[in-house]
C-alpha positions in Angstrom: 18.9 -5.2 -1.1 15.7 -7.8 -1.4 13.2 -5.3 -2.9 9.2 -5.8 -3.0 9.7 -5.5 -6.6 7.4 -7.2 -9.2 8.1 -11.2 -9.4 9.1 -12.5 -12.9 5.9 -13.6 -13.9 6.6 -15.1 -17.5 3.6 -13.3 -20.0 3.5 -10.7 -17.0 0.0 -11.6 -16.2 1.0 -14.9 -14.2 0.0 -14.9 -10.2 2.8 -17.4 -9.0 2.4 -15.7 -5.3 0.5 -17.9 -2.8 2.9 -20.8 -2.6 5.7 -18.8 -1.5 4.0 -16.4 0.3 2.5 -19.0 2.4 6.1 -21.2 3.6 7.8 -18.1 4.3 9.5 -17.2 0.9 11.0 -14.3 0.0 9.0 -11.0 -1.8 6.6 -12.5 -4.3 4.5 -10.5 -6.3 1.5 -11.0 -8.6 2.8 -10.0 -12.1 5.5 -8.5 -13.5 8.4 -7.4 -16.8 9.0 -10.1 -19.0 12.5 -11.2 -18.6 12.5 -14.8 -19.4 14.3 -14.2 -22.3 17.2 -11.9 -21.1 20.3 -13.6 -19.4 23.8 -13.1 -19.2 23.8 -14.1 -23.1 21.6 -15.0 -25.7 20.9 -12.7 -27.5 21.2 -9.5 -25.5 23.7 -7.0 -26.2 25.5 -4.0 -23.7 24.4 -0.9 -25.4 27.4 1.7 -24.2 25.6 4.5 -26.2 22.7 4.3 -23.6 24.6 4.3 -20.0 27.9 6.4 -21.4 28.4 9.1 -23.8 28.5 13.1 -22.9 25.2 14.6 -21.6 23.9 18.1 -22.9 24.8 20.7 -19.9 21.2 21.1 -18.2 19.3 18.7 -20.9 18.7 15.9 -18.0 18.4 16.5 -14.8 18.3 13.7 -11.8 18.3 13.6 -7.8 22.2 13.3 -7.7 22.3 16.0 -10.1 20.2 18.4 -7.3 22.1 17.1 -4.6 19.7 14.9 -3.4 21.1 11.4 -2.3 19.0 8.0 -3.9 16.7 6.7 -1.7 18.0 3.2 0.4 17.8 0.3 -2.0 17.4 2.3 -5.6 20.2 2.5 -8.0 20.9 5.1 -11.4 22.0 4.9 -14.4 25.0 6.4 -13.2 25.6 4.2 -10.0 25.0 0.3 -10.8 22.8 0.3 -13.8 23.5 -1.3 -17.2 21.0 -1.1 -20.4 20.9 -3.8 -22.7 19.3 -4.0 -26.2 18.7 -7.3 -28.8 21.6 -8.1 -30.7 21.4 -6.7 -34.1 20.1 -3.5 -32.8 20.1 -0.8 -35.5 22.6 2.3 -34.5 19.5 4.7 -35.1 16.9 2.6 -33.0 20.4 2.3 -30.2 20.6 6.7 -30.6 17.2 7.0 -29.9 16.8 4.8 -27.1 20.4 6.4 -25.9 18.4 10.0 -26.1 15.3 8.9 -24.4 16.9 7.1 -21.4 19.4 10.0 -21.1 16.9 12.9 -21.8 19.3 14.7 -24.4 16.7 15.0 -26.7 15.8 18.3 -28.1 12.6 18.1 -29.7 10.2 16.3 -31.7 11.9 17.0 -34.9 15.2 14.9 -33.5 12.9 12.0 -33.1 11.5 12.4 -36.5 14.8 12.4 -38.2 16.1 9.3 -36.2 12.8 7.6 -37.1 11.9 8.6 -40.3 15.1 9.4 -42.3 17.8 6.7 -40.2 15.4 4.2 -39.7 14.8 3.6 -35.7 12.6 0.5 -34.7 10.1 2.4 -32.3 9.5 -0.5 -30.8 12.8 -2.0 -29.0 12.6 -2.6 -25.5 15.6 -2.1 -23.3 16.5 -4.2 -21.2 18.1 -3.4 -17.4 20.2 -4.9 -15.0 22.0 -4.4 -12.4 25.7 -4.2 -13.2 27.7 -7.1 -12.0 25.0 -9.5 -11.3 23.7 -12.4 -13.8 20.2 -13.5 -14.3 17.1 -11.8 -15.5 16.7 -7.8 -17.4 13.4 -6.0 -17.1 12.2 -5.4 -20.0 10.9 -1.6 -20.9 9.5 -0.3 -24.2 10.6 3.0 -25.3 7.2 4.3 -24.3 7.7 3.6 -20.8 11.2 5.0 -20.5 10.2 8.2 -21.7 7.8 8.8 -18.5 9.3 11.1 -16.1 9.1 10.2 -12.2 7.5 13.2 -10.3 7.4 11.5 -7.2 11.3 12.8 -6.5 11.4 8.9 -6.3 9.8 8.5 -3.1 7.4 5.8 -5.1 9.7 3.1 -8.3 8.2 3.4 -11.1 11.4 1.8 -13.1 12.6 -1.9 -12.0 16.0 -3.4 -12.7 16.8 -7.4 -12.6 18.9 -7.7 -9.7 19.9 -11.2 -9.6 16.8 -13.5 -8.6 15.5 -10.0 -7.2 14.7 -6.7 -8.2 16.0 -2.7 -7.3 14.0 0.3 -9.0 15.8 2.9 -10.8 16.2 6.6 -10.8 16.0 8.3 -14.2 17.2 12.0 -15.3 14.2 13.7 -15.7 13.0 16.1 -19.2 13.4 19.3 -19.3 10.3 20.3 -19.3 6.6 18.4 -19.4 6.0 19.8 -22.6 9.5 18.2 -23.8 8.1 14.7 -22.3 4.7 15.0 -23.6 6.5 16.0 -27.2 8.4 13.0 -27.2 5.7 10.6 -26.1 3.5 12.3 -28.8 6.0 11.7 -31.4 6.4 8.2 -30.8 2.9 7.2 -30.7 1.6 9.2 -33.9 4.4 7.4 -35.9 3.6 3.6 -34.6 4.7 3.2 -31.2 2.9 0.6 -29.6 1.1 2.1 -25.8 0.1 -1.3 -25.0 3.5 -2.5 -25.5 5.8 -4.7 -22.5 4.4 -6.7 -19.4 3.8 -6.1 -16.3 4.7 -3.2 -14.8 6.9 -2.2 -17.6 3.6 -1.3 -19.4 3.2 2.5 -20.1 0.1 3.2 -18.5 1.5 1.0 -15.5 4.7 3.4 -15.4 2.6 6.8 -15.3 0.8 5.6 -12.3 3.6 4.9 -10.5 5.4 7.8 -11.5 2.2 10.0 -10.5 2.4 11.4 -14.3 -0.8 13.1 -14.7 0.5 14.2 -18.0 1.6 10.7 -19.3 -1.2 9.0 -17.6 -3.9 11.6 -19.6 -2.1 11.2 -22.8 -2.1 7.6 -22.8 -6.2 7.1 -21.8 -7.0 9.9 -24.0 -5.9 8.1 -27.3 -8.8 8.0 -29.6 -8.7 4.3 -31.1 -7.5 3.4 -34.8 -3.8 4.8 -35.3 -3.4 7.3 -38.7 -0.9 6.0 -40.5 -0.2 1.9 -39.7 -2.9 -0.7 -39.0 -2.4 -0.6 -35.4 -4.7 0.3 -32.6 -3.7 3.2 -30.5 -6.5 3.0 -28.2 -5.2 1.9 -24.6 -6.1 -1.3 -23.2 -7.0 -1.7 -19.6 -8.4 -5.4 -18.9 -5.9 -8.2 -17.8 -3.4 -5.1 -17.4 -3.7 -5.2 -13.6 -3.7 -1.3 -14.0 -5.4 -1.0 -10.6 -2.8 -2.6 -8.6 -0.9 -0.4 -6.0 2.3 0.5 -7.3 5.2 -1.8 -5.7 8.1 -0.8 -3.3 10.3 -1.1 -1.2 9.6 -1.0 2.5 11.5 1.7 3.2 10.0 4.1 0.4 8.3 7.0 1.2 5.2 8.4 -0.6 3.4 11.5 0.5 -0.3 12.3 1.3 -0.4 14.1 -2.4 1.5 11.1 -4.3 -1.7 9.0 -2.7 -4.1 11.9 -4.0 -2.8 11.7 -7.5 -3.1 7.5 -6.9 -6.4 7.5 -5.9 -7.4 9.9 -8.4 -6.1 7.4 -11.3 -7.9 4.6 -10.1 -11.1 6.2 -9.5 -11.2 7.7 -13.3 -10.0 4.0 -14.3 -13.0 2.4 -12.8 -15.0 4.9 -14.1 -14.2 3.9 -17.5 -14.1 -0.1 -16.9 -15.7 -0.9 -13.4 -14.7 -4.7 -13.7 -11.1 -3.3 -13.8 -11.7 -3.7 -9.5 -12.9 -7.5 -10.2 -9.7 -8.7 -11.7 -8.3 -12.3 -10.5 -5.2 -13.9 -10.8 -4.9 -17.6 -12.3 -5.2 -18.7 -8.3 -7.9 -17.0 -7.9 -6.2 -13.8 -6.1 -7.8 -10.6 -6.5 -6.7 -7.4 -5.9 -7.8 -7.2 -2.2 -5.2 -9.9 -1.8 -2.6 -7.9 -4.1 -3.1 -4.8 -1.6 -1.8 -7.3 1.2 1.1 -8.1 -0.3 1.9 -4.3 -0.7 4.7 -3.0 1.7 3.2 -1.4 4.5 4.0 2.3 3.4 0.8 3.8 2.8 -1.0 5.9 5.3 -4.3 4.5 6.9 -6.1 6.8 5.0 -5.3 6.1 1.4 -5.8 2.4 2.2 -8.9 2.9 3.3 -9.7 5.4 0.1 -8.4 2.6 -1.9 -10.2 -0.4 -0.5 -13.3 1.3 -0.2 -13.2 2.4 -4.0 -12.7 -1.8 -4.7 -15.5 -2.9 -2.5 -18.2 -0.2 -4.3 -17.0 -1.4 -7.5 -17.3 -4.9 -6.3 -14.1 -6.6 -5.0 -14.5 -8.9 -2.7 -12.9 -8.8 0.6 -14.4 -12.1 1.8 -12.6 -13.7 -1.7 -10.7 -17.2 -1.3 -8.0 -17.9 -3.8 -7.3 -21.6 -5.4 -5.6 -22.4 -2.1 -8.7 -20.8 -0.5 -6.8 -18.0 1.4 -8.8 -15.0 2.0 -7.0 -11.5 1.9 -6.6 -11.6 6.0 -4.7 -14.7 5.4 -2.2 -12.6 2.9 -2.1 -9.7 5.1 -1.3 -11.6 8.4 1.4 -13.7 6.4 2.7 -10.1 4.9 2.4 -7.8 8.0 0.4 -5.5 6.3 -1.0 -4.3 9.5 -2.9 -1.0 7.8 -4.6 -3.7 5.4 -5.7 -5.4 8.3 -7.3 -2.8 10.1 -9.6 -1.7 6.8 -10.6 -5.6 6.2 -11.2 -6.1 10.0 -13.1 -3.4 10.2 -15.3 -4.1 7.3 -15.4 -8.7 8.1 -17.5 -10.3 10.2 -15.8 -12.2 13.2 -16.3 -15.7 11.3 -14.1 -14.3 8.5 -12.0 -12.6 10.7 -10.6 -16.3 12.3 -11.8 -18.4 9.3 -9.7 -21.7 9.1 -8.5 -23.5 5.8 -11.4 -26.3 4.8 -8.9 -29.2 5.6 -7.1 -26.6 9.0 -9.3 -25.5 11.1 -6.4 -23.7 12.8 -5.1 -21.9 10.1 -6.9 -18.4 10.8 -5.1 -15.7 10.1 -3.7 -15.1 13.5 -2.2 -18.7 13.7 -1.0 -17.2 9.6 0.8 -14.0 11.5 1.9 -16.0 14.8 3.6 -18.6 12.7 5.4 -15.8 10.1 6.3 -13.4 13.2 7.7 -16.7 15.4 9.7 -17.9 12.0 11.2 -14.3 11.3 12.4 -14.0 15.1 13.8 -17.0 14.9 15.5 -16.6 11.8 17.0 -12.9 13.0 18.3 -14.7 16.2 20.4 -17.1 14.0 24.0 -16.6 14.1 24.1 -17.8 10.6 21.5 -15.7 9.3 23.4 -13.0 6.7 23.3 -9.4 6.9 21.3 -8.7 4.2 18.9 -11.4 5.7 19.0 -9.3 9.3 18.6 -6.3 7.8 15.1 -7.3 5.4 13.8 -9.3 9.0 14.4 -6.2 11.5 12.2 -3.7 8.7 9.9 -6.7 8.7 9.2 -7.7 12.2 7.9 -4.9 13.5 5.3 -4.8 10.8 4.2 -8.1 11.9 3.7 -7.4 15.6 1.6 -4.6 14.8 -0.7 -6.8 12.5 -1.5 -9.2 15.7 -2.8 -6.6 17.9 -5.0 -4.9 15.0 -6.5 -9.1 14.5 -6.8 -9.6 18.3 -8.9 -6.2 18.6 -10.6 -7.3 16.1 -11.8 -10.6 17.9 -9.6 -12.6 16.4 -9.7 -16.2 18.4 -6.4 -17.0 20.3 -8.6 -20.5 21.1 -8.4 -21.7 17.3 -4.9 -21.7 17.7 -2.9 -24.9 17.3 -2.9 -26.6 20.9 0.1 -25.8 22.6 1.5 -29.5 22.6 5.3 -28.7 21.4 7.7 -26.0 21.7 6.8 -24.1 18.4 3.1 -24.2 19.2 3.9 -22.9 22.7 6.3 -20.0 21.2 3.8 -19.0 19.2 1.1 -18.6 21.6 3.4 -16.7 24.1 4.1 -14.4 21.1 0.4 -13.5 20.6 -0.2 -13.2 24.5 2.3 -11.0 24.9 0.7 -8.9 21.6 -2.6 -9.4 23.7 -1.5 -7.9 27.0 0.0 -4.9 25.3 -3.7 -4.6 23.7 -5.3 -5.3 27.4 -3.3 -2.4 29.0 -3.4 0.4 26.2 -7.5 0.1 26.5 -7.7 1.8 29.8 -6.4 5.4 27.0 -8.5 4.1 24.2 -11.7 3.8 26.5 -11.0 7.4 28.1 -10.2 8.8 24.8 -13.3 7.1 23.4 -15.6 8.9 26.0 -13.8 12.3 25.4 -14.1 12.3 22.1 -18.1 11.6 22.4 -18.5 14.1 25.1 -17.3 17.0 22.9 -19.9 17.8 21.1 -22.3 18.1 24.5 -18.9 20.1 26.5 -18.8 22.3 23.6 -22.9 23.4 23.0 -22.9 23.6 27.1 -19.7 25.9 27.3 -21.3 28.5 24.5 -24.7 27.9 26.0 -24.2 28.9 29.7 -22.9 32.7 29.1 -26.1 33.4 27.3 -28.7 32.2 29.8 -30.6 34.8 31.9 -29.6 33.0 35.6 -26.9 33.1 38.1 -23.5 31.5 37.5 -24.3 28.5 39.6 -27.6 27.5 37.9 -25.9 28.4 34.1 -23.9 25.2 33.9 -26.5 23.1 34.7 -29.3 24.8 32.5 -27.0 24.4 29.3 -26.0 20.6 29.8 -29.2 20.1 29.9 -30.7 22.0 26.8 -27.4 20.8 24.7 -28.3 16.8 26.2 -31.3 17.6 24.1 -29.4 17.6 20.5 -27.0 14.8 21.7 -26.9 12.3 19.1 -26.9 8.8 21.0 -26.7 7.1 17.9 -23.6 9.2 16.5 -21.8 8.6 19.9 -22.5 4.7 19.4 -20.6 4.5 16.5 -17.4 7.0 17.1 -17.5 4.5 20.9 -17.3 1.4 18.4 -14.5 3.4 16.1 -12.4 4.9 18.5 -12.3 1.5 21.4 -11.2 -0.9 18.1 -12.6 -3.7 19.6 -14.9 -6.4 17.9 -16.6 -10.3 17.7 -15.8 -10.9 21.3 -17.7 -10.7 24.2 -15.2 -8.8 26.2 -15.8 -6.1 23.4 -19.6 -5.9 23.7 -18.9 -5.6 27.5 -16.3 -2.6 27.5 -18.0 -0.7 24.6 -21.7 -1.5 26.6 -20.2 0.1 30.0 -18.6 3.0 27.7 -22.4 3.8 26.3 -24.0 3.6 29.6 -21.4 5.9 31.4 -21.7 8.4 28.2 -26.1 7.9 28.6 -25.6 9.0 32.4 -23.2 11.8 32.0 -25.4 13.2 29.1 -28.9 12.8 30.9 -28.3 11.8 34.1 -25.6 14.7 35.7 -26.1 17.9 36.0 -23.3 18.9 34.4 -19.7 18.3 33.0 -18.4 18.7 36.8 -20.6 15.8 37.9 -19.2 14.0 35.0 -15.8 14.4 35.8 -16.5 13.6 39.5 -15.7 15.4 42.5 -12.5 14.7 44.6 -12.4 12.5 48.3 -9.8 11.4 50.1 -10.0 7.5 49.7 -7.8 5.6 51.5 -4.9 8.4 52.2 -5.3 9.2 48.4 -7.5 11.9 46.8 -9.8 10.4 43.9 -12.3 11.3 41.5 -15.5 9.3 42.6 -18.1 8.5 40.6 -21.5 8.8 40.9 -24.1 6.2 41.5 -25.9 6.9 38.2 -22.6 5.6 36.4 -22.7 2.4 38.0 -22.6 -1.0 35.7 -24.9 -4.0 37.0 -23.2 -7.2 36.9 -23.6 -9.0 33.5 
């Protein structure tokens, strides 16, 4: 299965994404494990010891071991996965990496003995594959594989070479924490290198993902010169990327607490290095742009946590890469639709349908027609695979909702190419469509718009009108009018502008200008929420609320 895994990026810290994302290739991704060197020889040797052998009753524990099936798309060690280490691999350095992949070990004293008195290099990496394909490893210190995932894998936080792609891994889990942190503890106080791998097969890069408050605490909390060797233990942030969202697949599924523990992690990161929310790519990318390329799995909320805690630390969501692509560009070609809504909501309407210097009409929405025509051509091939129909039917629907979210934003349909051939012409009728479905849901978005500002003044008038000294028929209309006078205008303005969604287009400033003058009338022109609603007459055969005069609209 074509995961949104992390792209072979060489060094890890290479940003090979625009090209490809921009002509339609496959998952791309800014950074990612070093596996240049691993292939189907070279140097690389099938470790048995890691994948085989006789587990200690209860020692490890996994989801197939609870009964819990792997989520679409991930493999295990004990369904598809082999592990790899460098020829010439010591038989102590291939027990201990065997006992950390495995969980069998027992305590910290086992890792002493296989380090101090057999001689274990803390410092091999193994390297995983999926079995039966040819190509690529990822690349994971012994560090990183000793990180337990407490996400019950609904978020990857451990990546296996799967061809030209990628497939994250489920791994038995310790024991305990205390059993983890042991380990971990062990390893680094005798010369384990934290900083050690690329990519996302860097520790601290593996404890976010996994959600590892434990791991994640004792790798930032390492004080600096190491005791014993003339290394550094201190954990190094800058050019790690450590603020990226964790990838996945499109079908994962993390939870409103994974995103807490997320959010939490980056916030205490920026508090320690605030330019770790700057970071570019070679191209120019930044990590607005990264976010874009995420699969659209994260809640509205979170997205808006996370891009809010960039912009305050001074990402910018306006930012060009070398190709001078701005995020919206990215998130229309991706389908990030969530991502849209946050940027649109925070751009101005000249970013929001900003061309390329030498294309005019390459705004984002000509970006998200051209990607969603491309895709739907693609999936009505005959020829296309399975596989192929399988990624485009998860990925289509993403894209469809990312038109409507740019159109409501004021995105112009006019900048589009002119409709002189047939692909131009499919491409327009594909965003029309988008726009009528965005035409006929505002009639519920207006309504719930003016229900949602009128709530505050029903509410005050309802607990007001048993309390006045008159008779029932006066009550009502002596409380809407004391509550009218703590009705915030300026309040209701903005929940109007929120809850309608449109933006930058004069059809917007006309709908949300009729929405505020019906709202001005019903709080200080009727008499009460009855008047607001409108009485009933018989119009034409048909009973009808009518409207009263004072909600009228003049022309203009």
């Amino acid at each position: 299965m074509a995961s949104a895994g992390p792209a072979d990026g060489g060094d890890g810290d290479e940003d090979d994404v625009v090209e490809e994302e921009t002509t339609g290739g496959g998952s791309a991704h800014p950074d990612g494990p070093d596996r240049s060197a691993a292939d189907s020889g070279g140097g690389v040797g099938s470790v048995g010891c890691c994948v085989g052998g006789q587990q200690r009753s209860g020692q490890s524990r996994t989801r197939q071991n609870r009964g819990v099936p792997l989520p679409p798309g991930w493999k295990s060690l004990e369904n598809g996965i082999d592990v790899c280490l460098p020829r010439g691999t010591s038989d102590a350095s291939r027990r201990l990496s065997a006992a950390i992949i495995r969980r069998t070990i027992a305590g910290e004293q086992q890792v002493t003995q296989l380090i101090q008195e057999q001689g274990a290099d803390l410092n091999v990496e193994a390297w995983l594959r999926v079995a039966g394909t040819t190509g690529g490893c990822v690349l994971y210190p012994r560090l990183s594989l000793c990180i337990d995932n407490l996400t019950d894998n609904s978020l990857p936080s451990i990546w296996a070479g799967d061809g030209g792609d990628y497939s994250p891994v489920a791994m038995p889990t310790w024991e305990t924490p205390g059993l983890q942190l042991a380990v971990m503890r062990s390893l680094i106080q005798r010369g384990a290198d934290i900083n050690r791998g690329a990519g996302v097969a860097r520790p601290i890069r593996v404890a976010i993902a996994s959600c590892n408050r434990e791991a994640f605490d004792l790798l930032m909390g390492q004080p600096g010169a190491h005791p014993f060797t003339a290394l550094t233990t201190r954990i190094q942030l800058r050019g790690r990327r450590v603020m990226l969202l964790p990838f996945t697949l499109p079908t994962d599924q993390p939870t409103e607490a994974h995103e807490a523990i997320l959010l939490s992690f980056y916030r205490e990161l920026v508090q320690r290095d605030s330019t770790l929310a700057t970071e570019r790519g070679p191209n120019g990318t930044n990590l607005v742009h990264w976010a874009a390329m995420t699969s659209p799995v994260w809640s509205q909320h979170f997205i808006e946590s996370y891009i809010d805690l960039l912009v305050a630390n001074g990402a910018d969501i306006t930012a060009v890469s070398s190709d001078r692509l701005t995020p919206l560009h990215y998130v229309a070609h991706c389908g990030s639709h969530r991502v849209a809504a946050s940027l649109c909501r925070r751009l101005a309407a000249a970013d929001i349908s900003r061309g390329l210097p030498n294309a005019s009409t390459s705004t984002p929405l000509t970006v998200a027609a051209i990607r969603l025509d491309d895709d739907t051509q693609q999936l009505q091939d005959n020829n296309t695979e399975q596989a192929e129909r399988d990624r485009l039917t998860i990925q289509i629907p993403s894209l469809q909702n990312t038109i409507p979210v740019l159109l409501q934003a004021g995105a112009d349909i006019g900048l589009m190419p002119t409709a002189t051939d047939q692909h131009h012409r499919r491409r327009q009728q594909l965003v029309l469509s988008e726009y009528a479905t965005v035409l006929n849901n505002l009639p519920d978005d207006v309504m719930g718009a003016i229900n949602a500002v009128l709530a505050p003044q029903r509410s005050l008038a309802a607990l007001l009108a048993p309390r006045l000294a008159v008779g029932p028929q006066e009550a009502p209309i002596f409380a809407w009018r004391l509550a009218s006078y703590l009705f915030d205008m300026a309040a209701a303005t903005q929940t109007i502008t929120e809850a309608i969604g449109l933006r930058h287009s004069a059809m917007a400033r006309r709908v949300r200008a009729a929405v505020e003058h019906f709202v001005w009338s019903g709080v200080y022109e009727a008499s009460s929420n009855r008047e607001v609603v409108g009485g009933m007459a018989d119009v034409g055969g048909e009973m009808v609320r009518m409207p009263l005069q004072c909600f009228a609209i003049n022309a203009g």
